[in-house]
N, C-alpha and C positions, 0 to 999 in steps of 0.2 A: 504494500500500500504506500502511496507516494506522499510527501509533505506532512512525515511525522516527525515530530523533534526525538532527540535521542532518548529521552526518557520515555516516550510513548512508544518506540521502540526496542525497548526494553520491557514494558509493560507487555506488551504484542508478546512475545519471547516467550516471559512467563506465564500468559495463560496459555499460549499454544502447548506448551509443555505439562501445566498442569493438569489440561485438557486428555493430552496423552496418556499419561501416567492412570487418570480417572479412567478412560473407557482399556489400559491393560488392566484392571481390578483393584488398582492399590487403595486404599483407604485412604482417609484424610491424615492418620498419623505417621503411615508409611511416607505418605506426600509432602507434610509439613517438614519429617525428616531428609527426605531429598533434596527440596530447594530450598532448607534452612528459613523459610519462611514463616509468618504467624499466621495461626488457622483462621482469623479471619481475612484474611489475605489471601487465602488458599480457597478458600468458601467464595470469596467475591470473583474468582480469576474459574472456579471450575463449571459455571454453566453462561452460554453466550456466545457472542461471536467477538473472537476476538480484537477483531478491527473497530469494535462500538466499544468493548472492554478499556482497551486501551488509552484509549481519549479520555483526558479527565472532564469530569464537568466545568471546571473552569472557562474549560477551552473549548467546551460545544456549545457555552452559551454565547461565547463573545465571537464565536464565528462568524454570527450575524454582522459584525462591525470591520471585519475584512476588508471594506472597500472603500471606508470611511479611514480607516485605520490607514491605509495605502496613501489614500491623498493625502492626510496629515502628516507622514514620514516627508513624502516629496517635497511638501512647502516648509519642512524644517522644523516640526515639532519635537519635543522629544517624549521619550518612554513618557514619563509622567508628569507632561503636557496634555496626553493624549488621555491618560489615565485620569485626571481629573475632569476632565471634558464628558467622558462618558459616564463617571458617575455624576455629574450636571446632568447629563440627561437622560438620567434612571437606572442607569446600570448597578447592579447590585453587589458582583465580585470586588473582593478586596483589590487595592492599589496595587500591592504587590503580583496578586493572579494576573491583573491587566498589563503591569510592564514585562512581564513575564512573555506575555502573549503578544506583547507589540514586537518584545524582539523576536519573536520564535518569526514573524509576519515577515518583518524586514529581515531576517535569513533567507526565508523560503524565496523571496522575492528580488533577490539581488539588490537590497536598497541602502543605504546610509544612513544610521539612526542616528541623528543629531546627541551628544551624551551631557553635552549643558549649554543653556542657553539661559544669558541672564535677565531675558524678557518674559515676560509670561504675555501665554497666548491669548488673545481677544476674543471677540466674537465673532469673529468672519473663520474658513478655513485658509486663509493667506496666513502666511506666517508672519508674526511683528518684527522677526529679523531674521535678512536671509544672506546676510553675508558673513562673514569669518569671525566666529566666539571665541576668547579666552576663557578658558577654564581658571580658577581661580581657589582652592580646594581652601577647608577653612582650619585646615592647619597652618597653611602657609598664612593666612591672617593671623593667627593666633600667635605666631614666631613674629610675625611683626609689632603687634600691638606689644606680647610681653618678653621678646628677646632683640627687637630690634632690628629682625631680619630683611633686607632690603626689599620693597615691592615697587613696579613699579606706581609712580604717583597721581599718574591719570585713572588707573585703576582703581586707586585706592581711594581716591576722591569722588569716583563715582559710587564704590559702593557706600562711602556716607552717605551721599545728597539720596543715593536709594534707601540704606536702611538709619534710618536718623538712630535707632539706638546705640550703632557702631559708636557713634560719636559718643555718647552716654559713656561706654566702655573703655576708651581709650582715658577718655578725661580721668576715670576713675585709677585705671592701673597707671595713670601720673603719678596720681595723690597719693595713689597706696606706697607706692616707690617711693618718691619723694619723704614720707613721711617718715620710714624707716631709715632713711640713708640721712635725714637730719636731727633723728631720734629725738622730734620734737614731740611734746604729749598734748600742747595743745592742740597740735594739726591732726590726730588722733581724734579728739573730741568734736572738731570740726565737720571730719569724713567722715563719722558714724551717724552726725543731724543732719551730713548732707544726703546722703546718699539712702538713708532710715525712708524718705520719701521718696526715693527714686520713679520713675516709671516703666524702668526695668526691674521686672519686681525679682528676679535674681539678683541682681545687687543690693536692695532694700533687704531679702533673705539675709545676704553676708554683714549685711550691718547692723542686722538686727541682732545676728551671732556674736558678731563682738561687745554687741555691748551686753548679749548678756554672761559674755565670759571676759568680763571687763578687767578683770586683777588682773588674768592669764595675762591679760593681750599688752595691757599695760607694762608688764615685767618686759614682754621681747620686745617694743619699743625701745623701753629705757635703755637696757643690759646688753652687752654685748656678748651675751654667754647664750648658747642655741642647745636643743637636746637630740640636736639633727646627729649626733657622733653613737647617741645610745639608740636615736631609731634604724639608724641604719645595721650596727650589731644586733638587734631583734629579728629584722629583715634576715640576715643572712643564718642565724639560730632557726629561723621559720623555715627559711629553703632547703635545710639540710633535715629539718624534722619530715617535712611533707618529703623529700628525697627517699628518705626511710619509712617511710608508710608502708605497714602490711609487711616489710621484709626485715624490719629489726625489733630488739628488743630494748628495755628501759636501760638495761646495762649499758649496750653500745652505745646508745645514745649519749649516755652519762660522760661514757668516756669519750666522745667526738666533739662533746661542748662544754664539760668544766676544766677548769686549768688544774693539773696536779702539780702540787708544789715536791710533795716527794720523788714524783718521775724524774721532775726536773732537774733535783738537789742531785739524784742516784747518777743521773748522765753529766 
């Protein structure tokens, strides 16, 4: 059967097999033993034809949108441009069943699925941009805003003017810097009543944190002393404990992660 995605041909596979196995007499627990499969798994695959088997429902209901789906890839939509569109207008499958489905469309199709596009789509099927995207992943913002990492600044300026809370964000990981590297405590008290009101309400959360762990926070302000040297030995006691799961005992443990002063004195 033509224009199945590789899981659907694998599905095909399985029930054809299962199928077999059912009309040479095997049982269902002979069968569940051979293709390591679960018996309802084995139960849904042993009556029918396998080419309707195969097919998930996902993908026989949004069949219907095949042609819809084609002209949106050509004028430059992407996966889930498209995927929102159609549940606008009633489709019922999850977002993820639907980009699923667009790519499996644009394979069969020899087409180019656009993979970001920083416009969203209107209500026409033209596409609001059809010439050459930047991808811009939100790590590589994330290195900028809190490590400095170069981006270009046209870029960078337009995703403010598009998402104004960027701007929110930057201001803040100023303040928060700033604050620490001048170990002032009133600018502290400042960024907690600025930001307690924010309208990014993740930053309003982090503010609201601080100030109810207000001693804490006030100490790593002032202090130039950090407990970053003991959580990192925790860290690496954790790696070697989870390492040993299920194949060691308390003993080795003991002896992999406390210091003996007598081993040490005897060598």
């Amino acid at each position: 059967m033509d224009n199945l995605s590789e899981s659907e041909t694998k599905r095909r596979e399985l029930s054809t097999t299962i199928q077999k196995l059912k009309r040479s007499g095997a049982k269902l627990k002979d069968i569940v033993a051979i293709t390591g499969k679960d018996p309802k798994t084995v139960r849904k695959y042993m009556e029918g034809d396998p080419d309707i088997l195969c097919r998930s429902n996902a993908a026989s209901s949004l069949s219907c949108h095949d042609s819809s789906i084609i002209e949106y890839i050509q004028n430059g939509w992407t996966a889930s441009a498209i995927a929102r569109r159609l549940i606008e207008d009633g489709e019922s499958c999850t977002p993820g069943n639907i980009r699923a489905h667009v790519k499996g469309v644009a394979k069969r199709n020899g087409l180019n699925l656009v993979t970001y596009n920083h416009h969203a789509a209107n209500n026409t099927c033209a596409s609001p941009y059809t010439g050459n995207v930047t991808y811009v992943t939100r790590k590589s913002i994330f290195k900028h805003v809190w490590m400095g990492e170069k981006i270009d600044p046209d870029i960078f300026r337009s995703l403010k003017d598009r998402y104004a809370m960027l701007s929110e964000i930057v201001r803040c990981v100023n303040d928060f810097r700033e604050m620490f590297f001048t170990k002032n405590m009133p600018r502290l008290y400042l960024f907690i009543e600025r930001y307690m009101h924010s309208s990014v309400k993740e930053l309003a959360a982090f503010a609201s944190g601080l100030r109810k762990d207000i001693a804490a926070v006030e100490n790593a302000v002032a202090s130039p002393l950090s407990n970053g040297f003991v959580e990192g030995t925790n860290s690496k006691l954790k790696t070697l404990k989870k390492a040993m799961y299920g194949r060691c005992g308390i003993e080795l443990l003991r002896a992999k992660l406390m210091y003996d002063v007598n081993s040490s004195t005897n060598k």
